[in-house]
C-alpha positions, 0 to 999 in steps of 0.5 A: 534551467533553460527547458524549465523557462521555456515552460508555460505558466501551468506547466511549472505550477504543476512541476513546482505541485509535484516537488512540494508534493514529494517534499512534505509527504516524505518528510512528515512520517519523521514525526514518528520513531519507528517506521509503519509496520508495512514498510517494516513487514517489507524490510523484514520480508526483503531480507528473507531473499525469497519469492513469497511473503505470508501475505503477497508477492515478494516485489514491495520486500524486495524493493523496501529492503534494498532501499533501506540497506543502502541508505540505512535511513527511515527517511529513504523508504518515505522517499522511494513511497513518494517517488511512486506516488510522483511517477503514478500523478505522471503518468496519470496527467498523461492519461488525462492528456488522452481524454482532456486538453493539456490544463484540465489533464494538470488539474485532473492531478492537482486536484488528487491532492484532496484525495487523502490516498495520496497523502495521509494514508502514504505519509501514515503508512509509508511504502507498501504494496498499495503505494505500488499500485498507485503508480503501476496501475495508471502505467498500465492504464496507459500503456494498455490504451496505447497498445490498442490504438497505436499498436506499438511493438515497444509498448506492447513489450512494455505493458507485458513487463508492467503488469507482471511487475505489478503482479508481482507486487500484488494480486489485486492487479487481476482487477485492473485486467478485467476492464481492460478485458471487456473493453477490448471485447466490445471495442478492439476484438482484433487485439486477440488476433495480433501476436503482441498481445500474446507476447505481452501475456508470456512476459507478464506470465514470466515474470510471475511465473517464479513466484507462481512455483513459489506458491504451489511448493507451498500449497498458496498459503498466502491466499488464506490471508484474505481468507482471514479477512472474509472469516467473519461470515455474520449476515449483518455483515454481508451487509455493513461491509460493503456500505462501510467500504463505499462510504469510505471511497467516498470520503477518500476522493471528498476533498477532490470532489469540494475543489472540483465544486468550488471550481464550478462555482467560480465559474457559475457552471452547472454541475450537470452529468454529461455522458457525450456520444457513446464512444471507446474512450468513454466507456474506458473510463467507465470501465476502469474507473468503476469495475475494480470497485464494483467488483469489490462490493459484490465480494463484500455482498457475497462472502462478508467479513472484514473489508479493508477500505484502502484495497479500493484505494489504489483504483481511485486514480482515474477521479480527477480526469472522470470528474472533468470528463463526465461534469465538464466544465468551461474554459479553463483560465488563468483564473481559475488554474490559479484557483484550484492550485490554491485550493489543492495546497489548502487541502494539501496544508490541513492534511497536513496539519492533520496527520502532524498533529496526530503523529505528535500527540499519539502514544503508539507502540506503533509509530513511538516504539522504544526499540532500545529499553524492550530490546535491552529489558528482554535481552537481559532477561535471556542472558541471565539464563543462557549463554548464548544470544537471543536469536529468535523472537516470536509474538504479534508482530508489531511487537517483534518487527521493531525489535530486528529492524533497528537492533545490531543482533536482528533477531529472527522473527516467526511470521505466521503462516496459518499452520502451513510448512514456514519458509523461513524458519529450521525448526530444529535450529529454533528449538536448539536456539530457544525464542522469546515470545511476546504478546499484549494479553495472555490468550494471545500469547499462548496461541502465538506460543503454539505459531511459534513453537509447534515443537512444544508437546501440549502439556508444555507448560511455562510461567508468563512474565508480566514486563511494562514499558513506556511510550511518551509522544513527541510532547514527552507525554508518556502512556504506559504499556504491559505485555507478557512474554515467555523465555522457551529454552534451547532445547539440545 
């Protein structure tokens, strides 16, 4: 108590932002019955213990499954989301004490709170690789800057682990190393000539490595995953993709960019660009800020196909600290601290609403999924022919994740891995166990019969059932859902 009063007035402003922030933005997703799929991807990809997923690095499972296996509580993994998200806006403030003085560094968070990066796609999407990466890659920014300047064998050391735990989490943290690249060309080329440097690269490289071996044994099917996404290689969309991703960055940091141009209304300040004397620091932050979204774009120019606006997301961390940096404005007073907190929680307060209101009124499977009457109905279904238990489920997995998750029995599920050898799954124990597969329409559910059972001979055929289920929201309004699914016997 006693360091807490010895804090200045923005200081405890920002302490008391960073628990509110941590507070609502862990309890909102409680609205919903289910968890998100990607917390729930990460609880099941956890409990496989192994070092690849079909889509990324083992770490997000890893730490998702852990997690939730020892508090049992779908309250725990919004927690540890927003506990990055507090150790990200940290080291973020931190950042910004390198480039402004203390108050506009605080602001330069606060006013992230207008970014809905931080709050409604963590409070709708809850713990994933991304959430990762919004507290990873201001850490790494950080101490790679550090590193260069004061050249601190510690930190060195420290930046190595970070960026292989990064990697570990997510292959887009390649597109924070190549800013980090080019400006230690143009501006610390004596870096390449000190041993911490390469240190730092063992480690990280180390660290990865396990993961690296994982890859190769199963010649890197998880990279087709982004393969996936670029399929769809129309012209039109060489075009429309990167427009609609940009246009979604923008209107990521919109309500950080209102705060900032009230702010400078109040003080009756130019909102003028001022690009100061042409030094390292800035150019970091143009560097930084800039080229993984840049690059994004040109990937989206070049191959087309489906471009996902939250990978941009996660590189938009530097927007408080370059708004303050490069459109500066006046001194900060009392006043206009006060002004911004206020406009934050505002912003903080209609997301809020927001993202309540939806989680509220929506019937989705996805967030109101009735685990216990699927479960029963399909578990019924099985018993009444087989004396043993359901073991395997197959199907998009939307449908079968809540099914394993939240069930005593677990049920494996088939996760799809384009076609290659899967990690997970004995073939001759699947065909001598028997699976349930499940799908929304019949098209998909004989592909996700051939994903799941690759056993089966072509000619194979079997009657689909027809089974509905009930979704009602938190108003109890229902919406009814049909699916078909398929009962595939052991086969001794």
């Amino acid at each position: 108590m006693q360091i807490i009063k010895k804090l200045n007035h923005e200081h405890k402003v920002f302490l008391i932002f960073l628990l509110v922030h941590l507070i609502v933005w862990s309890t909102i997703g409680l609205i919903r019955t289910v968890l998100p799929t990607d917390a729930l991807e990460g609880i099941y990809w956890g409990a496989l213990h192994d070092f690849g997923t079909p889509k990324h690095p083992p770490l997000a499972g890893w730490i998702t499954y852990w997690v939730y296996s020892i508090f049992k509580s779908d309250f725990s993994i919004y927690f540890i989301s927003q506990l990055f998200i507090f150790c990200g806006f940290f080291y973020i403030y931190k950042l910004g004490k390198i480039f402004l003085d203390d108050n506009r560094a605080i602001l330069s968070v606060i006013i992230l709170e207008g970014c809905w990066v931080y709050s409604y796609i963590t409070g709708y999407y809850g713990y994933n690789p991304d959430v990762i990466l919004l507290c990873m890659l201001p850490m790494i920014t950080y101490y790679f800057y550090k590193c260069v300047t004061d050249n601190k064998k510690f930190d060195w050391i420290l930046l190595g682990l970070l960026v292989g735990i990064s990697f570990l989490n997510k292959y887009q943290t390649v597109l924070i190393l190549i800013p980090m690249f080019v400006w230690a060309i143009a501006f610390k080329r004596e870096v390449f000539k000190n041993a911490m440097f390469y240190l730092a690269v063992l480690i990280a490289f180390f660290i990865f490595f396990p993961h690296l071996l994982w890859m190769i044994d199963y010649d890197f099917f998880p990279l087709l995953y982004f393969e996936g996404e670029f399929s769809n290689n129309t012209l039109i969309r060489h075009i429309t993709a990167p427009l609609i991703f940009f246009i979604m960055q923008i209107a990521a940091i919109a309500g950080s960019l209102v705060i900032y141009a009230l702010l400078k209304w109040k003080q009756k300040s130019q909102f003028k660009l001022d690009l100061g004397t042409d030094n390292p620091k800035k150019w970091l932050l143009i560097l930084f800020g800039f080229t993984p979204l840049i690059i994004h774009l040109g990937m989206g120019l070049c191959e087309g196909g489906t471009m996902r606006p939250r990978w941009g997301f996660e590189f938009l961390f530097l927007t408080g600290i370059i708004l303050f940096y490069f459109f500066p404005t006046k001194e900060i007073s009392k006043s206009d601290f006060d002004f911004v907190t206020k406009l934050s929680y505002t912003a903080m307060l209609i997301i809020f609403i927001a993202l309540g209101t939806l989680l509220s009124v929506e019937k989705n499977y996805r967030s109101r999924y009735p685990v216990a009457t699927v479960y029963n109905d399909l578990n019924k279904a099985w018993s009444e022919k087989f004396a043993s238990p359901l073991k395997y489920l197959g199907g998009y997995i939307e449908w079968t994740l809540p099914l394993t998750i939240y069930t005593d029995a677990h049920p494996q599920i088939i996760l799809d891995t384009n076609g290659y050898k899967n990690p997970w799954i004995d073939e001759e124990d699947l065909k001598q166990s028997g699976i349930i597969v499940i799908d929304r329409t019949l098209p998909k559910l004989n592909k996700q019969l051939k994903i799941s059972c690759p056993y089966l001979d072509e000619n194979y055929k079997i009657e689909p059932i027809e089974y509905k289920f009930t979704v009602t929201n938190a108003f109890n309004m229902p919406r009814e859902y049909t699916v078909y699914y398929l009962i595939i016997p052991p086969m001794k």
